[in-house]
C-alpha atoms as a printed R data frame, in Angstrom:
    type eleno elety resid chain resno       x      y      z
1   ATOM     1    CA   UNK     A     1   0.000  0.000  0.000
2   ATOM     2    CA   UNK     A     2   1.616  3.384 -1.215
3   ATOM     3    CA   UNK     A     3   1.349  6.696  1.030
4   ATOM     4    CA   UNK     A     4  -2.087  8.349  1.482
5   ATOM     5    CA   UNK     A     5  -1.538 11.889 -0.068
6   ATOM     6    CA   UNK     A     6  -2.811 15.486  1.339
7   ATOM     7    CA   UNK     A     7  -4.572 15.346 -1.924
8   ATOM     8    CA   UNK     A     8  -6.407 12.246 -1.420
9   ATOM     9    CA   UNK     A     9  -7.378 13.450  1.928
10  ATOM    10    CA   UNK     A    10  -8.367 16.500  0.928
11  ATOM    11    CA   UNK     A    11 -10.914 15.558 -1.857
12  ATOM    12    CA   UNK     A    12 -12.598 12.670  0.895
13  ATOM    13    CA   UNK     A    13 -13.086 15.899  3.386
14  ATOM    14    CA   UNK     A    14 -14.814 17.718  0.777
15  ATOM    15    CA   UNK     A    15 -16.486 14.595 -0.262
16  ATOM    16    CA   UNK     A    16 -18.051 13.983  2.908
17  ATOM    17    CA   UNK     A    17 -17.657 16.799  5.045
18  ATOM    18    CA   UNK     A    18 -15.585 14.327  7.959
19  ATOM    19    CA   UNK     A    19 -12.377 15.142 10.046
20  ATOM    20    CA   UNK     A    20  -9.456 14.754  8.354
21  ATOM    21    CA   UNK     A    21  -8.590 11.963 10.674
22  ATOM    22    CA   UNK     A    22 -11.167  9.672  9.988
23  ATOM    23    CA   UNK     A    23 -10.738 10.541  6.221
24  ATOM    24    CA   UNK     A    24  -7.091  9.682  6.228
25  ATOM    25    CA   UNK     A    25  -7.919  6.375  8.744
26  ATOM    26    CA   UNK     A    26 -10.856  5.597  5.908
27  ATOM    27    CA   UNK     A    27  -8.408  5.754  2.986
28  ATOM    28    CA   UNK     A    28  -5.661  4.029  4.914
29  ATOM    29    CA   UNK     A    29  -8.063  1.109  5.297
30  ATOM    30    CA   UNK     A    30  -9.311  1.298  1.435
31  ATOM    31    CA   UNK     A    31  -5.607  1.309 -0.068
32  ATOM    32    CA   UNK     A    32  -6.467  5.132 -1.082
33  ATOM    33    CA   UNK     A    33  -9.106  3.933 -2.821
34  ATOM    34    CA   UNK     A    34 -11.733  7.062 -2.473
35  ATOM    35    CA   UNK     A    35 -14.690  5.372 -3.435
36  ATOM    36    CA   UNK     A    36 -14.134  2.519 -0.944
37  ATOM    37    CA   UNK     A    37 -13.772  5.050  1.317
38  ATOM    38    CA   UNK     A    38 -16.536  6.976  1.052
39  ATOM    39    CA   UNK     A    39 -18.801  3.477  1.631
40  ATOM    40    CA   UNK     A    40 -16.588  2.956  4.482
41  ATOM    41    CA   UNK     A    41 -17.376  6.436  5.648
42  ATOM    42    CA   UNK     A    42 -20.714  5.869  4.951
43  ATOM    43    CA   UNK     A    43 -21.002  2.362  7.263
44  ATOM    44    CA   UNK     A    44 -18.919  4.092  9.598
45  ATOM    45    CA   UNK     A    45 -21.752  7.377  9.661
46  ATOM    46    CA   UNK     A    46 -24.524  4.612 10.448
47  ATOM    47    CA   UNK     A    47 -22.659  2.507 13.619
48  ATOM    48    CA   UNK     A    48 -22.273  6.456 15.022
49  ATOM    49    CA   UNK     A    49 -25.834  7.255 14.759
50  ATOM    50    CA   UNK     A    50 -27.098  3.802 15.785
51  ATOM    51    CA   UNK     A    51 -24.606  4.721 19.242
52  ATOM    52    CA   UNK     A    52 -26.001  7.923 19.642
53  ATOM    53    CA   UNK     A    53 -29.824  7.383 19.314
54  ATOM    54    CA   UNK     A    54 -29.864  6.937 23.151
55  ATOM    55    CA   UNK     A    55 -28.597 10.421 23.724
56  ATOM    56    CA   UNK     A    56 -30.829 13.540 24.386
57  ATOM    57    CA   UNK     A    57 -32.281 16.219 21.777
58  ATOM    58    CA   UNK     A    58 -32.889 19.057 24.204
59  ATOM    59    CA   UNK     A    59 -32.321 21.659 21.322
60  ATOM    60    CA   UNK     A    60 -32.976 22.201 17.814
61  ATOM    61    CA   UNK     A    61 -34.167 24.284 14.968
62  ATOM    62    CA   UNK     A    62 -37.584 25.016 13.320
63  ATOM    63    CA   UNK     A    63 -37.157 25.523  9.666
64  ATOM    64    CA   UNK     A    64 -40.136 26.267  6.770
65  ATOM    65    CA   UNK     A    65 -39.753 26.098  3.170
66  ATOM    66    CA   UNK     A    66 -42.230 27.759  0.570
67  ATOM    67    CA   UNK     A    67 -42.456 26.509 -2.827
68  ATOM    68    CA   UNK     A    68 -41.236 29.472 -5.407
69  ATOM    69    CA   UNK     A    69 -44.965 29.318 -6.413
70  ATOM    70    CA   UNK     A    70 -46.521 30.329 -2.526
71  ATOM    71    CA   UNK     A    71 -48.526 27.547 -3.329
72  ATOM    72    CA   UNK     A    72 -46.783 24.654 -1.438
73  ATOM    73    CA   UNK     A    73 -44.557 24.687  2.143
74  ATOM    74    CA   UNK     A    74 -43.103 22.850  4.855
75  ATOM    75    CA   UNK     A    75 -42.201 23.748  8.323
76  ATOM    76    CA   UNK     A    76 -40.123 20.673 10.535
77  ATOM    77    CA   UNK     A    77 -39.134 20.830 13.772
78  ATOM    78    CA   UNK     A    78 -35.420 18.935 13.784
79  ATOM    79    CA   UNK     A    79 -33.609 18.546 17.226
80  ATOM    80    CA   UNK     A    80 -30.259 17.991 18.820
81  ATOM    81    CA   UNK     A    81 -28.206 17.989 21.669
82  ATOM    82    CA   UNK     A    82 -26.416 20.990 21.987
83  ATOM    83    CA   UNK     A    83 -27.621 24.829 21.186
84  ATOM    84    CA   UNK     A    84 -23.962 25.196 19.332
85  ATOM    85    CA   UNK     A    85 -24.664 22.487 16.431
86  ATOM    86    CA   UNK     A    86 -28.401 24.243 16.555
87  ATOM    87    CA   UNK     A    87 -26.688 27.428 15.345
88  ATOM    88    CA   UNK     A    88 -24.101 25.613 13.031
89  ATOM    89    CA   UNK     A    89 -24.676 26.331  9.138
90  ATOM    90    CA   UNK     A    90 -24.506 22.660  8.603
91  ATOM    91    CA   UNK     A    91 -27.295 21.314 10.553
92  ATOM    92    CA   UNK     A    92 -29.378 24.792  9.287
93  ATOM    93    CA   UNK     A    93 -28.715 23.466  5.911
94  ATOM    94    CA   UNK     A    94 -29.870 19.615  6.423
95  ATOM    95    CA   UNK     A    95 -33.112 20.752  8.442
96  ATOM    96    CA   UNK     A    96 -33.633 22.794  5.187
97  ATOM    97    CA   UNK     A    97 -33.387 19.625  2.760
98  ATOM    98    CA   UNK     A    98 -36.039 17.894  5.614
99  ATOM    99    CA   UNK     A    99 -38.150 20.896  4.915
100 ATOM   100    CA   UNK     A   100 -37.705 20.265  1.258
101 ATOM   101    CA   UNK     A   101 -38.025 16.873  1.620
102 ATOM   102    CA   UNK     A   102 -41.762 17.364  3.131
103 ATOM   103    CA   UNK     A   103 -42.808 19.747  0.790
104 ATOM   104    CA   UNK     A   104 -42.131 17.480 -2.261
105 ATOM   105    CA   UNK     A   105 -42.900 13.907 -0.857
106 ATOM   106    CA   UNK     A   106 -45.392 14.417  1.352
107 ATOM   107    CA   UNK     A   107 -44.830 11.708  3.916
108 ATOM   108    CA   UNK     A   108 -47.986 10.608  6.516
109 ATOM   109    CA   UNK     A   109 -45.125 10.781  9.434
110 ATOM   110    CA   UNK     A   110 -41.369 10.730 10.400
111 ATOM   111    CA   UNK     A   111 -41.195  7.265  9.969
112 ATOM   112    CA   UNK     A   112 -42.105  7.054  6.116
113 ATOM   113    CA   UNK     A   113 -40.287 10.249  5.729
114 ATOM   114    CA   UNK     A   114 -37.028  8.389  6.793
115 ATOM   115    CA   UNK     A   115 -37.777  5.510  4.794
116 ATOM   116    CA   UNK     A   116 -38.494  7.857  1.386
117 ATOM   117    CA   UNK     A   117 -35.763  8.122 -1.300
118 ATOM   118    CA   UNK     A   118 -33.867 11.556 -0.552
119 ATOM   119    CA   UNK     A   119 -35.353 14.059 -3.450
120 ATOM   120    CA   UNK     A   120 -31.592 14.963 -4.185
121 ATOM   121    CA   UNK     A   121 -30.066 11.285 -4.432
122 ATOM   122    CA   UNK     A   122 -32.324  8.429 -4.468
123 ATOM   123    CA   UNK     A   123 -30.025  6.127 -4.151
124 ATOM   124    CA   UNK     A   124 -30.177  7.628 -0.517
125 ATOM   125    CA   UNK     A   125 -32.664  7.295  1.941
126 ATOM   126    CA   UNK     A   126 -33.451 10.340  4.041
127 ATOM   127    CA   UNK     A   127 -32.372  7.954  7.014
128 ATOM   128    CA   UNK     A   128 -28.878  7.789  5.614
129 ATOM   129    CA   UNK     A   129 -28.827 11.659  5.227
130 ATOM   130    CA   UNK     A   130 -29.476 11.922  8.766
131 ATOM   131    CA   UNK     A   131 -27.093  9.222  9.693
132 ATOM   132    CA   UNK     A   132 -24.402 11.313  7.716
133 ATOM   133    CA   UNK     A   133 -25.419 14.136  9.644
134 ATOM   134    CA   UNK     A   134 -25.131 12.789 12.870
135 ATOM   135    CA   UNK     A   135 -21.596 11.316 11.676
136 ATOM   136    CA   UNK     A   136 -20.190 14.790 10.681
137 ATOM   137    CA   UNK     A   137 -21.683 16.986 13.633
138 ATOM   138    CA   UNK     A   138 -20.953 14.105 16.384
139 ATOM   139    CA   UNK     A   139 -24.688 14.861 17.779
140 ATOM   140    CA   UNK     A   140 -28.024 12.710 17.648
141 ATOM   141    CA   UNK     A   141 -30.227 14.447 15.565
142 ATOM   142    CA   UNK     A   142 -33.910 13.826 15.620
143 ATOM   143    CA   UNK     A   143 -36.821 13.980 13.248
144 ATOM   144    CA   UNK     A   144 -39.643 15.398 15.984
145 ATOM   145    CA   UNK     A   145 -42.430 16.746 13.554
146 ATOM   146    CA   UNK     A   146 -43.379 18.111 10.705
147 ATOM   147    CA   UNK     A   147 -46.554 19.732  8.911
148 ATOM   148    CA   UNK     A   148 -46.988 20.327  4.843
149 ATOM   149    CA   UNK     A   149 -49.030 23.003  3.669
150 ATOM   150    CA   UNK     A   150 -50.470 23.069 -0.196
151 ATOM   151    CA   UNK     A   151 -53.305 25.389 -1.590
């Protein structure tokens, strides 16, 4: 197995978003293969979530979405466990996709909207997103509730 480069490490982290650590750990365990890696990543993003389910969501963020049309919206409540990944850009930016998410597949509840296709990859389900999520901000994140709105 030949040296993991800066380079390698560096497209992974902008790949997925993860420490440069784990990226580095991920390739050194692929061979520097960066696709491997990323499904290692991946798996890896999952086992975190499944450990930190237990954990508290005493904080969060309430985000709506309107349809450029005003005809259709979304408003979800998404928590966490800390007010400082609350304010972060990157959990901001995933409860918008949930909002999104809502406003284009209508689910009946959480748990069909974690089992849906995500709207921006279907080979993704929003579950995975939100395992991802909990991988790269090191917090539970929770689903509480949701409500669509269409004229």
């Amino acid at each position: 197995m030949g040296k993991i480069s800066i380079e390698q490490i560096r497209e992974l982290r902008e790949a997925t978003g993860l420490s440069v650590v784990e990226c580095k750990k991920a390739l050194e365990e692929t061979g520097g293969n960066i696709e491997k890696a990323k499904e290692h990543l991946s798996k890896l993003g999952k086992q975190i979530a499944e450990k930190k389910q237990a954990r508290e969501v005493g904080e969060g963020f309430v985000e709506a979405y309107a349809h450029s049309t005003g005809k259709l919206g979304a408003i979800v409540d998404v928590r966490c466990e800390t007010d400082f990944v609350a304010r972060s850009q990157d959990f901001k930016n995933f409860c918008h996709e949930i909002a999104l998410q809502v406003a284009s597949m209508d689910p009946a509840g959480v748990e069909e909207l974690l089992k849906q296709p995500y709207v921006r990859d279907p080979s993704h389900r929003v579950q995975d997103i939100v395992s991802d999520v909990i991988a790269k901000v090191g917090e539970n994140i929770v689903i509480k509730r949701f409500s669509r709105f269409e004229i």
